[in-house]
N, C-alpha and C positions, 0 to 999 in steps of 0.2 A: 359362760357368756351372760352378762348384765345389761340389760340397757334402761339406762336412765331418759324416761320420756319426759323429766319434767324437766332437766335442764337442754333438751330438743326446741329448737325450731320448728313451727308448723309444718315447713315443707318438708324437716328430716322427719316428722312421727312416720309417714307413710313406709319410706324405705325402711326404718327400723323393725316397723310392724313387721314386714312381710320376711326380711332379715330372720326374724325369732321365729317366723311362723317355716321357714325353712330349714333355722337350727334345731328344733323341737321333733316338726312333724318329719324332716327328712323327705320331701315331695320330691327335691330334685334327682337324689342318688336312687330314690326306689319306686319306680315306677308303678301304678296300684290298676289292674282289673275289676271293671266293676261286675258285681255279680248282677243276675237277674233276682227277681223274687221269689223265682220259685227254686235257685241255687241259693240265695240267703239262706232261705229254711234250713238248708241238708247241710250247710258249712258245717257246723259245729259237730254234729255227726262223725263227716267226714275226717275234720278233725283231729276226734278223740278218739275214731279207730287209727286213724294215722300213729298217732302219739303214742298208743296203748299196743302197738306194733313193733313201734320203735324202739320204745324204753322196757316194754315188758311186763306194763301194769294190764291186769284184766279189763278187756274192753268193758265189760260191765260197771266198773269201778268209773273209768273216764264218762261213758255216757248217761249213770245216772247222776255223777257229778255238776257235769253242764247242763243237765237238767234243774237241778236242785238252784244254781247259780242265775239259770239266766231262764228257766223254765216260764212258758205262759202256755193255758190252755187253749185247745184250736181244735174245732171237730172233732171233740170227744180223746184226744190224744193231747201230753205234754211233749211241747219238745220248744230246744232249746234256741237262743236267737243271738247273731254273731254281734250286731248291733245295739248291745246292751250297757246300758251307760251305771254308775252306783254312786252318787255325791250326796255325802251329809247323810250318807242313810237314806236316800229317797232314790228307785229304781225307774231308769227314763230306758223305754224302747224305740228304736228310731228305723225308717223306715229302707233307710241306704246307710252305709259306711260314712260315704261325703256328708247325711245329715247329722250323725253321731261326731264325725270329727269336728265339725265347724261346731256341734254346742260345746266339743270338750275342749278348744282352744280358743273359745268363749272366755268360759269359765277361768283357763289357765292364766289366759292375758288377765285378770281379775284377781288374780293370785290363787287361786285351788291349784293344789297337789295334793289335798290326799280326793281320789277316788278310782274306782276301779271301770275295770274296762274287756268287755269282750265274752267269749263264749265261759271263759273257767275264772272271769273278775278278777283280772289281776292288778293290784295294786300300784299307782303308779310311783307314791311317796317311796316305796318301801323295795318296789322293783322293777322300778323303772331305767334302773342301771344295768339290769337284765339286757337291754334292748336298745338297739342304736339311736332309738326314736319312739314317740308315742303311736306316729303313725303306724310303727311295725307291730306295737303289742296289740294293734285291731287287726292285726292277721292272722285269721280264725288257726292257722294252724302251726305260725309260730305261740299264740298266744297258748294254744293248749300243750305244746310240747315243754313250754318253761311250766305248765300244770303238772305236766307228767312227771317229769325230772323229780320236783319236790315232791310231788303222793311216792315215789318211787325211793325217798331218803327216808318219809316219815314213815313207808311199808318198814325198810329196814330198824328204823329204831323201834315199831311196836310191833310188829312180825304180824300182822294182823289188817286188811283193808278198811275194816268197819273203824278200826279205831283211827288208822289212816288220814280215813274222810273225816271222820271228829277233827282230829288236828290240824286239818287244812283249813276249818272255822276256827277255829280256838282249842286253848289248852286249857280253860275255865273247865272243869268237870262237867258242870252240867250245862256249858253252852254246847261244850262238846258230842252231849247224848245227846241232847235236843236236834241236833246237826246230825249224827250219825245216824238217829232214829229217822229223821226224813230219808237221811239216803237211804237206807236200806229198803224203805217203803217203795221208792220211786224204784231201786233198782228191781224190786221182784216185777213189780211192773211193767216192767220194758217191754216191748213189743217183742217178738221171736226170740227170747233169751231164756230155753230151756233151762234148768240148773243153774240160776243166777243165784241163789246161796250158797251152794257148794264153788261155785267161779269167785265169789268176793272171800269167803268165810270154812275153807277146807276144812280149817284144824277148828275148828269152834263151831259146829252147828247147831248144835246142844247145846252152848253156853248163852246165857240170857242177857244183852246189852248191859245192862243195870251191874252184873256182878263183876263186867270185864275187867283185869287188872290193867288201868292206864294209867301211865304215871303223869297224871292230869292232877291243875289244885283244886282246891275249893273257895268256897266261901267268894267273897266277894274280888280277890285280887283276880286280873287277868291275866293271863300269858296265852297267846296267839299264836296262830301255824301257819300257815302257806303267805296269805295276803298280808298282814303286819307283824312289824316286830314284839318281843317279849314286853311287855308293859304298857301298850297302847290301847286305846280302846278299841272293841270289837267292829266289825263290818257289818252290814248285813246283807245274808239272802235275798235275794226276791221271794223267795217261797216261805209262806210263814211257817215258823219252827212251832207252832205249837197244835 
């Protein structure tokens, strides 16, 4: 669906708008619950134990992911926020769903499609075909289950979660450690997650990031994991990789 607003009439721009803004967001077919703020917080959570349930990835894997993605500090603890917007490389947090979707179909009417969305930043250019609608991929727990799905294809091609979470940033070598290196930090971190090295990293606990064999490039080409396609440029975290 196209619509040409400049060969529009004044009186069609309105219907049109709202037209796209129902093709896109899908408002009519999916009715949205609003959370409160203090259910905001725990969405993402909820979430990635949901997802990491379902599909079979380690809960610790999902929630320090959504942490790493959409992570901001708050009395002394990270946690993650369902409301998290990522365009151009620049990370916007918004206070309700309604505030996040009205800047992201801002932007869209404006032309933007590449940027990411929600508790695990999913990509809208690249997977947004995922999803009946953009409004769907702001639901904290469809949005983490299409996360789960792929850490759960990229577990099977490196047999390994640390390297997993790398390829979910990129398959740059070292964007990848850089990436993996935060997650692993954040997962030992987790609140009540006894054994969260041996839960992400069974068979490799001994083995040192740096030497893991991943069949990751170098040098300056990129090839990308979970959010873009092979050739595109990188995303970025909220959480600085360095």
């Amino acid at each position: 669906m196209f619509i040409r607003f400049h060969r529009m009439s004044n009186a069609l721009k309105p219907v049109a708008t709202s037209l796209l803004l129902i093709f896109v967001f899908g408002l009519i077919a999916t009715p949205v619950m609003a959370l409160r703020p203090g259910q905001s917080a725990a969405a993402c959570d909820r979430a990635a134990i949901g997802a990491a349930q379902r599909y079979g990835v380690p809960e610790t894997v999902m929630l320090a992911i959504t942490r790493v993605e959409t992570g901001r500090h708050k009395n002394g603890a990270l946690n993650p926020w369902p409301w998290a917007i990522n365009i151009a490389g620049k990370g916007y947090w918004f206070q309700s769903r309604h505030e996040a979707q009205s800047f992201v179909f801002k932007h869209f009417m404006d032309g933007a499609r590449n940027f990411d969305i929600g508790c695990f930043q999913i990509n809208y250019r690249w997977h947004g075909n995922k999803f009946r609608s953009i409004e769907e991929m702001f639901d904290p727990q469809m949005n983490a289950d299409h996360a789960a799905r792929f850490l759960l294809d990229l577990y099977k091609e490196f047999h390994d979660w640390t390297a997993a979470a790398g390829a979910y940033h990129s398959r740059t070598q070292w964007r990848a450690q850089q990436y993996a290196a935060k997650f692993r930090d954040v997962a030992a971190r987790l609140p009540n997650t006894p054994g969260a090295e041996q839960q992400i990293d069974p068979a490799r606990r001994a083995t040192s990031l740096g030497t893991t064999a991943m069949p990751l490039t170098s040098g300056t080409s990129t090839q990308l994991g979970s959010l873009v396609p092979t050739g595109v440029a990188t995303g970025t975290s909220f959480l600085a990789l360095n």
